[in-house]
TORKERO-136163 format. One record per atom (N, C-alpha, C, O): chain; atom name; x, y, z. Coordinates in nm, 3 decimals. Example, Ala and Ser with C-alpha at 12.3 -4.5 7.8 and 13.67 -1.06 7.14 Angstrom:
<rs>
@c->A	a->N	x->1.319	y->-0.569	z->0.780
@c->A	a->CA	x->1.230	y->-0.450	z->0.780
@c->A	a->C	x->1.320	y->-0.330	z->0.780
@c->A	a->O	x->1.424	y->-0.332	z->0.846
@c->A	a->N	x->1.285	y->-0.225	z->0.708
@c->A	a->CA	x->1.367	y->-0.106	z->0.714
@c->A	a->C	x->1.290	y->0.003	z->0.787
@c->A	a->O	x->1.341	y->0.114	z->0.804
</rs>
This chain:
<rs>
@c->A	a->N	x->-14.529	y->6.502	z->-14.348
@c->A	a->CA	x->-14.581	y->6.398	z->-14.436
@c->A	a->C	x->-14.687	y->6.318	z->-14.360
@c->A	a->O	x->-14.668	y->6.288	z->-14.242
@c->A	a->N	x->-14.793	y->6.284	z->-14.424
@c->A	a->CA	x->-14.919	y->6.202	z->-14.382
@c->A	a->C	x->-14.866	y->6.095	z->-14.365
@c->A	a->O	x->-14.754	y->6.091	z->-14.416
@c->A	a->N	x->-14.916	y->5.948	z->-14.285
@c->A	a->CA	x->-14.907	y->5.847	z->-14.196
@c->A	a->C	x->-14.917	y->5.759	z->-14.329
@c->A	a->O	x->-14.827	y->5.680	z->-14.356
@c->A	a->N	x->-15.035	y->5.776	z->-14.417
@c->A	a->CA	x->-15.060	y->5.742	z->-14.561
@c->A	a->C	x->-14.958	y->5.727	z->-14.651
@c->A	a->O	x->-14.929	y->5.631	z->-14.723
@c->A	a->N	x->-14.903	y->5.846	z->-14.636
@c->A	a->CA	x->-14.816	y->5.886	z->-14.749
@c->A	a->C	x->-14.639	y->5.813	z->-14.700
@c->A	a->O	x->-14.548	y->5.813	z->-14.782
@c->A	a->N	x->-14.625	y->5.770	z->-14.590
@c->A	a->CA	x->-14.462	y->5.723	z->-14.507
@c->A	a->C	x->-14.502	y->5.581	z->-14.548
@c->A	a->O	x->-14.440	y->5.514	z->-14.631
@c->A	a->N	x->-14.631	y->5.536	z->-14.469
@c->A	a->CA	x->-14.682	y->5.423	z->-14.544
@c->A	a->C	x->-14.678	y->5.342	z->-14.723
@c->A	a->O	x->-14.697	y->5.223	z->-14.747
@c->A	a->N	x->-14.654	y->5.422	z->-14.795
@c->A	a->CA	x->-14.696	y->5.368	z->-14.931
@c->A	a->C	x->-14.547	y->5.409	z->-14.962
@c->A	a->O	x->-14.488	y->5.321	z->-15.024
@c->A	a->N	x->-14.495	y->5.487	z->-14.942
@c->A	a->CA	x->-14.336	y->5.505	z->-14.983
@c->A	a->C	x->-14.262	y->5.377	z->-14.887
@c->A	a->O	x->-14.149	y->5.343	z->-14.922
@c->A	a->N	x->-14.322	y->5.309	z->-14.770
@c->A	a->CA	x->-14.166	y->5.177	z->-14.728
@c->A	a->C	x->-14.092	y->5.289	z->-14.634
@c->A	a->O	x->-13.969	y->5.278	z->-14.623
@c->A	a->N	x->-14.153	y->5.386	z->-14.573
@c->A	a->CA	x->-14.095	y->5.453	z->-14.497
@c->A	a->C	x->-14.124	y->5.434	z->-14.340
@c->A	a->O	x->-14.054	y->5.479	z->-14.249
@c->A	a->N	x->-14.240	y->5.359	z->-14.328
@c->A	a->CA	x->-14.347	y->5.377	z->-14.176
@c->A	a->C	x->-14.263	y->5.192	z->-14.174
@c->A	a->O	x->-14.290	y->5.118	z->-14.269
@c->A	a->N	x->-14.195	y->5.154	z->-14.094
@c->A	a->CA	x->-14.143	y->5.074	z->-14.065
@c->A	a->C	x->-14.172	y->4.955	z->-13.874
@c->A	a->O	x->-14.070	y->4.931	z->-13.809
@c->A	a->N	x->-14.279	y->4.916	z->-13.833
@c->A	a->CA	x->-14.263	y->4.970	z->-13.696
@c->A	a->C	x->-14.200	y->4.838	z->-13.588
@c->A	a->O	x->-14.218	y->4.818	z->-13.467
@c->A	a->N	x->-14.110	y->4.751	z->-13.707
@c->A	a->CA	x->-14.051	y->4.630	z->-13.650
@c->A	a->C	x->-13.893	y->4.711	z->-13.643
@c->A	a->O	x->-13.796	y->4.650	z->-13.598
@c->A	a->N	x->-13.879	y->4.864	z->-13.695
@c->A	a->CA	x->-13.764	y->4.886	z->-13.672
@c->A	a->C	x->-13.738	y->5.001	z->-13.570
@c->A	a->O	x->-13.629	y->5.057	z->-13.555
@c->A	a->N	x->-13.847	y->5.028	z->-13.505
@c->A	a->CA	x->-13.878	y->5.137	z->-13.390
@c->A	a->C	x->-13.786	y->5.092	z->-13.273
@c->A	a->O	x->-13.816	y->4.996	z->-13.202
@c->A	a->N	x->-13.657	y->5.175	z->-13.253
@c->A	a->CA	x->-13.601	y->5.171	z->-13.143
@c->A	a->C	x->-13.682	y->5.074	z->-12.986
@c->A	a->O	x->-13.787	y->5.126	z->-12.950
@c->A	a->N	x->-13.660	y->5.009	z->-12.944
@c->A	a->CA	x->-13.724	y->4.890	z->-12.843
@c->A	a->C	x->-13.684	y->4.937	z->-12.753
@c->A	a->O	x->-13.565	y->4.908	z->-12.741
@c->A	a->N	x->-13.728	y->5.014	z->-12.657
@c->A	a->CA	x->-13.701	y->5.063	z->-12.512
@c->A	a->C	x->-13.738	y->4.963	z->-12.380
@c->A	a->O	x->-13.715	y->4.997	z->-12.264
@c->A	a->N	x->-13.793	y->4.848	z->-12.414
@c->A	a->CA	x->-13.821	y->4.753	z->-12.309
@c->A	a->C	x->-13.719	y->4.720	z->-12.215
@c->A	a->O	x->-13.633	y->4.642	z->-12.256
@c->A	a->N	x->-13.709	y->4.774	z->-12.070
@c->A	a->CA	x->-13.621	y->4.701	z->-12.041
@c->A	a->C	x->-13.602	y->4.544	z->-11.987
@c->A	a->O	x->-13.493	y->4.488	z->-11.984
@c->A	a->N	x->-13.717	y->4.489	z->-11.949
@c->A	a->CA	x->-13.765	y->4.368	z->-11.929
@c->A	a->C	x->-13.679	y->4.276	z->-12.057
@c->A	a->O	x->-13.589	y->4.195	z->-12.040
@c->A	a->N	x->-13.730	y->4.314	z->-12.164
@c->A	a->CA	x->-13.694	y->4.239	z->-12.297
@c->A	a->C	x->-13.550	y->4.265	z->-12.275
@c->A	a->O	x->-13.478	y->4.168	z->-12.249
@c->A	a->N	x->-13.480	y->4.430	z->-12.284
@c->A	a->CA	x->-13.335	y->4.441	z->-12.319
@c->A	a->C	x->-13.271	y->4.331	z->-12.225
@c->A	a->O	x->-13.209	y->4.235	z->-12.269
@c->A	a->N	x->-13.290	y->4.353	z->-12.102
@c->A	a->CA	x->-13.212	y->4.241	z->-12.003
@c->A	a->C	x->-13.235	y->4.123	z->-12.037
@c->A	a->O	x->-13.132	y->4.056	z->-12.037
@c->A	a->N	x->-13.343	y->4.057	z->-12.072
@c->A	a->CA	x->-13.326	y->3.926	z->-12.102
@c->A	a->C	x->-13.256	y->3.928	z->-12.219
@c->A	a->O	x->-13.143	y->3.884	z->-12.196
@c->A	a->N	x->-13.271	y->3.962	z->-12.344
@c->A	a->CA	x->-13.192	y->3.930	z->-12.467
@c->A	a->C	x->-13.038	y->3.936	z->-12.414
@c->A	a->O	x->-12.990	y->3.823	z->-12.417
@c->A	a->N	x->-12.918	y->4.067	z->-12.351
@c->A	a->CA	x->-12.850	y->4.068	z->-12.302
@c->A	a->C	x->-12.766	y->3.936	z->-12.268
@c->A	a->O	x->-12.653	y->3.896	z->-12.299
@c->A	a->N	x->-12.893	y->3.876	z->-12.172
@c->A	a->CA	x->-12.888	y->3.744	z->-12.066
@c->A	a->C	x->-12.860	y->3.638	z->-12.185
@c->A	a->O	x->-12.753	y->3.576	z->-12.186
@c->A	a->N	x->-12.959	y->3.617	z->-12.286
@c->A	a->CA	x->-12.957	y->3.530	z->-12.374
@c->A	a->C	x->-12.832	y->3.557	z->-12.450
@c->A	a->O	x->-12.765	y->3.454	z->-12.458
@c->A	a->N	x->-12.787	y->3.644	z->-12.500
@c->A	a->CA	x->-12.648	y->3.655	z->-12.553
@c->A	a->C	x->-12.502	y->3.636	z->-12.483
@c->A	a->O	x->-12.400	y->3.570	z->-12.503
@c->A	a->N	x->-12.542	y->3.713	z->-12.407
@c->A	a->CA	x->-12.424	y->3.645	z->-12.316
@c->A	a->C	x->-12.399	y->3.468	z->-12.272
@c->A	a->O	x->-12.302	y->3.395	z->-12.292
@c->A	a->N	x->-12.514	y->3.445	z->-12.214
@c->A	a->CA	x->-12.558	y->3.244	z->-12.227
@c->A	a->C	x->-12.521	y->3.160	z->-12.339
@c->A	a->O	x->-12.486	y->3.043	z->-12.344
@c->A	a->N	x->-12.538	y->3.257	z->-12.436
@c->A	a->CA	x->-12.504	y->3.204	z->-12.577
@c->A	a->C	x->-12.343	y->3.213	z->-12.568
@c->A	a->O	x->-12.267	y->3.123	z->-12.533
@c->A	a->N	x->-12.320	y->3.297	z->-12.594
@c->A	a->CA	x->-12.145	y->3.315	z->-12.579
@c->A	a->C	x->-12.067	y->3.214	z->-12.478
@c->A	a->O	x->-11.975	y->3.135	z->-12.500
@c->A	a->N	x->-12.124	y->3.240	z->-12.382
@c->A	a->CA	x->-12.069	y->3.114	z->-12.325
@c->A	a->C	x->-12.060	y->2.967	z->-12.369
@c->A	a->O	x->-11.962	y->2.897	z->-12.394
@c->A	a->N	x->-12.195	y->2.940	z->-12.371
@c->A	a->CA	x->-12.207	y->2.788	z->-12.457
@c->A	a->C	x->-12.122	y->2.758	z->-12.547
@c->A	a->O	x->-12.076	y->2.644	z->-12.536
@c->A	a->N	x->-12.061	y->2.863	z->-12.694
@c->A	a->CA	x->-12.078	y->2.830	z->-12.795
@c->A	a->C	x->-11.906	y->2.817	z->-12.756
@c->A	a->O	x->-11.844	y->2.744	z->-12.833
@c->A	a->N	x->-11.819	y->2.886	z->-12.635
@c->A	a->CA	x->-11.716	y->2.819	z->-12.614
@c->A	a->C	x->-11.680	y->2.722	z->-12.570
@c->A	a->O	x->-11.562	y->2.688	z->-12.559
@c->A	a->N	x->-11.794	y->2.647	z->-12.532
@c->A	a->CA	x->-11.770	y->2.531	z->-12.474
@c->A	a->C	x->-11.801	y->2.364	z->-12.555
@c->A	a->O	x->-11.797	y->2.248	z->-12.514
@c->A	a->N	x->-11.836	y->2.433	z->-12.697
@c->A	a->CA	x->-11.884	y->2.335	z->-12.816
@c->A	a->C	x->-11.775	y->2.321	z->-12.932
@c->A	a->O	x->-11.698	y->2.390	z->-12.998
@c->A	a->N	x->-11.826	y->2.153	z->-12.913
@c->A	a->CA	x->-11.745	y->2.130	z->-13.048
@c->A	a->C	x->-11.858	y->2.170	z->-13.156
@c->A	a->O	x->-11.977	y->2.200	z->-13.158
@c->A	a->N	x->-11.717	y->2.150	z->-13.273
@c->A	a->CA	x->-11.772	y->2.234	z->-13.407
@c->A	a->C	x->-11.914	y->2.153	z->-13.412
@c->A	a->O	x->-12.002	y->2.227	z->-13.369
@c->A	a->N	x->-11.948	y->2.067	z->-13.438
@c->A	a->CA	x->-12.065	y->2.015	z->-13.494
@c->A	a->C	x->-12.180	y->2.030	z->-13.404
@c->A	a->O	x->-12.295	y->2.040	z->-13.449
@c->A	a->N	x->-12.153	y->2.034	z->-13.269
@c->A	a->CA	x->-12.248	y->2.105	z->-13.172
@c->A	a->C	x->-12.237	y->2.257	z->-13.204
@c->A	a->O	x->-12.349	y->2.291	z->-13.165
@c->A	a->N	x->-12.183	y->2.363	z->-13.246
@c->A	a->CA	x->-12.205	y->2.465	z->-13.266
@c->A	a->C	x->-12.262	y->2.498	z->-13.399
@c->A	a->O	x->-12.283	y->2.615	z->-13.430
@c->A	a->N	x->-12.283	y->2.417	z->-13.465
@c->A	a->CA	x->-12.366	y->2.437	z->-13.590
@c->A	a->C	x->-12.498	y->2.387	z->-13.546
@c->A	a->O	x->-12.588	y->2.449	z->-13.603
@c->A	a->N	x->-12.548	y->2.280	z->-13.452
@c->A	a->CA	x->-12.630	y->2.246	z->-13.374
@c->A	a->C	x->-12.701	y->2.383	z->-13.291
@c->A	a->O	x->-12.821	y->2.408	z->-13.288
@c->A	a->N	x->-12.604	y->2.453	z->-13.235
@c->A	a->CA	x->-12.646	y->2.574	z->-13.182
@c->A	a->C	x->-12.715	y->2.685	z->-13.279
@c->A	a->O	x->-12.825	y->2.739	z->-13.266
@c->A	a->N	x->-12.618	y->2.702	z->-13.376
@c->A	a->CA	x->-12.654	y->2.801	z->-13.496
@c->A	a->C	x->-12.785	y->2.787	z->-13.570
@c->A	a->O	x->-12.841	y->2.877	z->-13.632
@c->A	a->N	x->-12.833	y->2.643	z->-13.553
@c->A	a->CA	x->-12.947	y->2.623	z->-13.650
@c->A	a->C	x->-13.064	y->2.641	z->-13.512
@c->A	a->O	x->-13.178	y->2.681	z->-13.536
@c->A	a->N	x->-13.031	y->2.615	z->-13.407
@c->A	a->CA	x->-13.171	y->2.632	z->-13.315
@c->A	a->C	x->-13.198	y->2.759	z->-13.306
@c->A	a->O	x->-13.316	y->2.789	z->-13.318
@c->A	a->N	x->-13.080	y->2.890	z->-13.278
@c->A	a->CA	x->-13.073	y->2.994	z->-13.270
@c->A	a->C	x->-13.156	y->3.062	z->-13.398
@c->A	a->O	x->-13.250	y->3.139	z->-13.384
@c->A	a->N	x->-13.098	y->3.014	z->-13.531
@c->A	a->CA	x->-13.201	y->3.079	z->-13.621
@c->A	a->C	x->-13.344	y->3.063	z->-13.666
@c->A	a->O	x->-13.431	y->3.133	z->-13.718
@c->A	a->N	x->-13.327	y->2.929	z->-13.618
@c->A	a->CA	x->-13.480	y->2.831	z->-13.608
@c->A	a->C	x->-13.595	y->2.944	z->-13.512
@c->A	a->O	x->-13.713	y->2.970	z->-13.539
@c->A	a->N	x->-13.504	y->3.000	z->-13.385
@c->A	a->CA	x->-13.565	y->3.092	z->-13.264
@c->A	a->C	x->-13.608	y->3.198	z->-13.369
@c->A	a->O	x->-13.725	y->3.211	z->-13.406
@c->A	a->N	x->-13.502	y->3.274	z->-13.412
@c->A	a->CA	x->-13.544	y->3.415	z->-13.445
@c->A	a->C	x->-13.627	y->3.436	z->-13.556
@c->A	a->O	x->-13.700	y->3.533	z->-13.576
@c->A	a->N	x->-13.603	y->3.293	z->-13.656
@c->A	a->CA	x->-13.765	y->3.275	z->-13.755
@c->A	a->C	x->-13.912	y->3.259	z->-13.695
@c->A	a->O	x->-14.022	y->3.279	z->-13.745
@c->A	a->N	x->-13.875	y->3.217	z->-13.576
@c->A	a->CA	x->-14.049	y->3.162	z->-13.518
@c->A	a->C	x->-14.061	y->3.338	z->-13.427
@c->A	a->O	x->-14.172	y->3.385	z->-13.399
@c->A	a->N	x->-13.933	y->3.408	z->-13.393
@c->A	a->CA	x->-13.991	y->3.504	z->-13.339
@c->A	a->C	x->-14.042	y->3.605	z->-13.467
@c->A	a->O	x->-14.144	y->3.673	z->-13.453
@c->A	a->N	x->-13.983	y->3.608	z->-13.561
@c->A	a->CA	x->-14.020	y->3.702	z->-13.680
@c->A	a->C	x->-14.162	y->3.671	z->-13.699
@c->A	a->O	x->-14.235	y->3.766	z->-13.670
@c->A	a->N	x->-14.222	y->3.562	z->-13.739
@c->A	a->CA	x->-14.353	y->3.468	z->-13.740
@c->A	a->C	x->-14.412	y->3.573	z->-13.624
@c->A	a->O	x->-14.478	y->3.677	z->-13.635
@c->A	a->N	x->-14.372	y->3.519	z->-13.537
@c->A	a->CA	x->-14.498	y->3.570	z->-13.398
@c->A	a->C	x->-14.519	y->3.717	z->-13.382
@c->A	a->O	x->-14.621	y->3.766	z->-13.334
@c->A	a->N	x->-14.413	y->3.787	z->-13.428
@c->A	a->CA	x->-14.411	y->3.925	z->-13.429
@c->A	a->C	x->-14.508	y->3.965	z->-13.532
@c->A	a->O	x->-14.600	y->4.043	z->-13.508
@c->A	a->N	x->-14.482	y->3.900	z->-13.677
@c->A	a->CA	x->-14.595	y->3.955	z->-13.768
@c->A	a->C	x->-14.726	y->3.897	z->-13.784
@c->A	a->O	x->-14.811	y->3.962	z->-13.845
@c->A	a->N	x->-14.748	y->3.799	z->-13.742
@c->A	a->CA	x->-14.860	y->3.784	z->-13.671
@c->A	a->C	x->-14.958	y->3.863	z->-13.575
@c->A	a->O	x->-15.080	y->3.870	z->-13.587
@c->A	a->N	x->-14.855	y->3.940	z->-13.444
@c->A	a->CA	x->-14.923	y->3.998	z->-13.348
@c->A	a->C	x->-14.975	y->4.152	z->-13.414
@c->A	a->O	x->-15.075	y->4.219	z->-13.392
@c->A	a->N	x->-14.873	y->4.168	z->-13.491
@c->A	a->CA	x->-14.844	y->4.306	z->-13.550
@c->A	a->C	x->-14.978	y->4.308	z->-13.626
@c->A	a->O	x->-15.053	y->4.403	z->-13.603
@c->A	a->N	x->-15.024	y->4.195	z->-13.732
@c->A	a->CA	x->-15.146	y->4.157	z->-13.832
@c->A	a->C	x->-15.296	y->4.180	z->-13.701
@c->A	a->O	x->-15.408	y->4.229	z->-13.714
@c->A	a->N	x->-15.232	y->4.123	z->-13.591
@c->A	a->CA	x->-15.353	y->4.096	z->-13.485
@c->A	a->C	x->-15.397	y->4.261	z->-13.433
@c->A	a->O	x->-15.510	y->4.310	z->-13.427
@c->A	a->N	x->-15.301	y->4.305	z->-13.409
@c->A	a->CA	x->-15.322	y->4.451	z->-13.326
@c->A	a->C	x->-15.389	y->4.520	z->-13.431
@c->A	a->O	x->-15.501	y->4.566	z->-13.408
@c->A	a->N	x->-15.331	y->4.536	z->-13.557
@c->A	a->CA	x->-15.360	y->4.630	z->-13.629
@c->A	a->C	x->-15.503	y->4.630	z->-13.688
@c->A	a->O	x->-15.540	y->4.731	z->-13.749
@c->A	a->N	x->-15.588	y->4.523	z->-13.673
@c->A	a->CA	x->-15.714	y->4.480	z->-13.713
@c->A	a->C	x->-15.752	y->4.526	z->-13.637
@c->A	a->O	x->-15.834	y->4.611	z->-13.670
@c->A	a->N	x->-15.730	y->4.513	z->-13.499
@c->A	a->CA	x->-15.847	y->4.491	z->-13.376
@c->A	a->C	x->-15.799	y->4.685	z->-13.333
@c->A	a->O	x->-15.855	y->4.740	z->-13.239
@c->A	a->N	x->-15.717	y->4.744	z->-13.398
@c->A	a->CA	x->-15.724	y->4.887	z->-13.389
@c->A	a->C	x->-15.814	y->4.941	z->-13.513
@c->A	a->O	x->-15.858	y->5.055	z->-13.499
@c->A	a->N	x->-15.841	y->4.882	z->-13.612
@c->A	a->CA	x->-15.920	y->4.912	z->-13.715
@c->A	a->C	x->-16.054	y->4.938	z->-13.649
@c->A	a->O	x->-16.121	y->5.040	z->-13.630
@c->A	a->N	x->-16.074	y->4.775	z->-13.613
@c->A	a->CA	x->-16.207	y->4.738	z->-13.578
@c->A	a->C	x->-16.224	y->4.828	z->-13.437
@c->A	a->O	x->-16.345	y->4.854	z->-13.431
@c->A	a->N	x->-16.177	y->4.869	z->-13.357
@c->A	a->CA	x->-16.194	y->4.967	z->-13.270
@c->A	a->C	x->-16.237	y->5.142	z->-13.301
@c->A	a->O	x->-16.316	y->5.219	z->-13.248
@c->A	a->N	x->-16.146	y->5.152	z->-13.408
@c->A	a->CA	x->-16.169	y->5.265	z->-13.446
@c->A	a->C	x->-16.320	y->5.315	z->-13.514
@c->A	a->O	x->-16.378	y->5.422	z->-13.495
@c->A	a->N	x->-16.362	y->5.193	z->-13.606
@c->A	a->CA	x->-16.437	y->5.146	z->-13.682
@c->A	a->C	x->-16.616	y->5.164	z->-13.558
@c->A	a->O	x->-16.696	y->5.256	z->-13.543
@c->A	a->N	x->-16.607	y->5.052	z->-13.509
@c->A	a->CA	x->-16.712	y->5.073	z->-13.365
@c->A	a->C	x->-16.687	y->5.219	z->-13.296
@c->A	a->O	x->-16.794	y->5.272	z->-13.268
@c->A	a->N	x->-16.611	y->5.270	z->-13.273
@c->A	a->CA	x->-16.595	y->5.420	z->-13.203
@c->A	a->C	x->-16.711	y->5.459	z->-13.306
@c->A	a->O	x->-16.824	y->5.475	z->-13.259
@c->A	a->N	x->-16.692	y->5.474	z->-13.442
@c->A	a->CA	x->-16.804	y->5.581	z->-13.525
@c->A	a->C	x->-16.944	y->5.510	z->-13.542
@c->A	a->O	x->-17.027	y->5.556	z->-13.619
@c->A	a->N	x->-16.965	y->5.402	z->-13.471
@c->A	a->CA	x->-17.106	y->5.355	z->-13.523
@c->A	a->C	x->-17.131	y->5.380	z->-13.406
@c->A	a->O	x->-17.253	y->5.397	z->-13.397
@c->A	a->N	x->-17.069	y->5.396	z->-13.284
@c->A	a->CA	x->-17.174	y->5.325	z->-13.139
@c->A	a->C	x->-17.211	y->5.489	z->-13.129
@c->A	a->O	x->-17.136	y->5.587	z->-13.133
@c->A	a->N	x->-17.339	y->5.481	z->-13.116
@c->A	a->CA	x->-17.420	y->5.603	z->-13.051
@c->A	a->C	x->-17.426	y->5.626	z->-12.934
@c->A	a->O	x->-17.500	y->5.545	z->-12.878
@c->A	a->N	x->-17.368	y->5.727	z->-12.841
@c->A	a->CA	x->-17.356	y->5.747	z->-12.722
@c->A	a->C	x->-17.443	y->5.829	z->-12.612
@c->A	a->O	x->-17.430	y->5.837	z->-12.489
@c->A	a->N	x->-17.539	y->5.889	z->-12.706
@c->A	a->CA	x->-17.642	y->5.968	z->-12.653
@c->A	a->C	x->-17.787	y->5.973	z->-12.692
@c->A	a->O	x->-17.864	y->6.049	z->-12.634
</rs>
């Protein structure tokens, strides 16, 4: 199947591409575990305190992700785009 065609069917997905980073895996890890800890050491109303910063995080990371994702994918357009105009000889 064409790149086109995975594309227009909701099939070409690439925020759900397996993440092999290990830089990232260890820190998230780090951050979950940190978290776990904390959240035994909170009273209830501080742990709803926790719950709302935590999701507050993963909305501003969703944001920044589709943002970068909007950023790359232009500036691969526009790359591709200049590849066929620039005359090389």
């Amino acid at each position: 199947m064409s790149i086109i065609r995975e594309f227009y069917q909701g099939e070409l997905r690439p925020n759900e591409v397996n993440f092999k980073n290990p830089v990232y895996s260890s820190n998230f890890a780090r951050y979950e575990r940190t978290t776990e800890q904390l959240k035994k050491s909170l009273s209830k109303k501080q742990k709803k305190l926790l719950e709302s910063l935590i999701g507050n995080f993963f909305s501003m990371e969703y944001e920044f992700g589709r943002e970068m994702y909007t950023a790359g994918f232009a500036m691969g357009v526009k790359l591709t785009a200049e590849s066929f105009c620039t005359k090389t000889h």
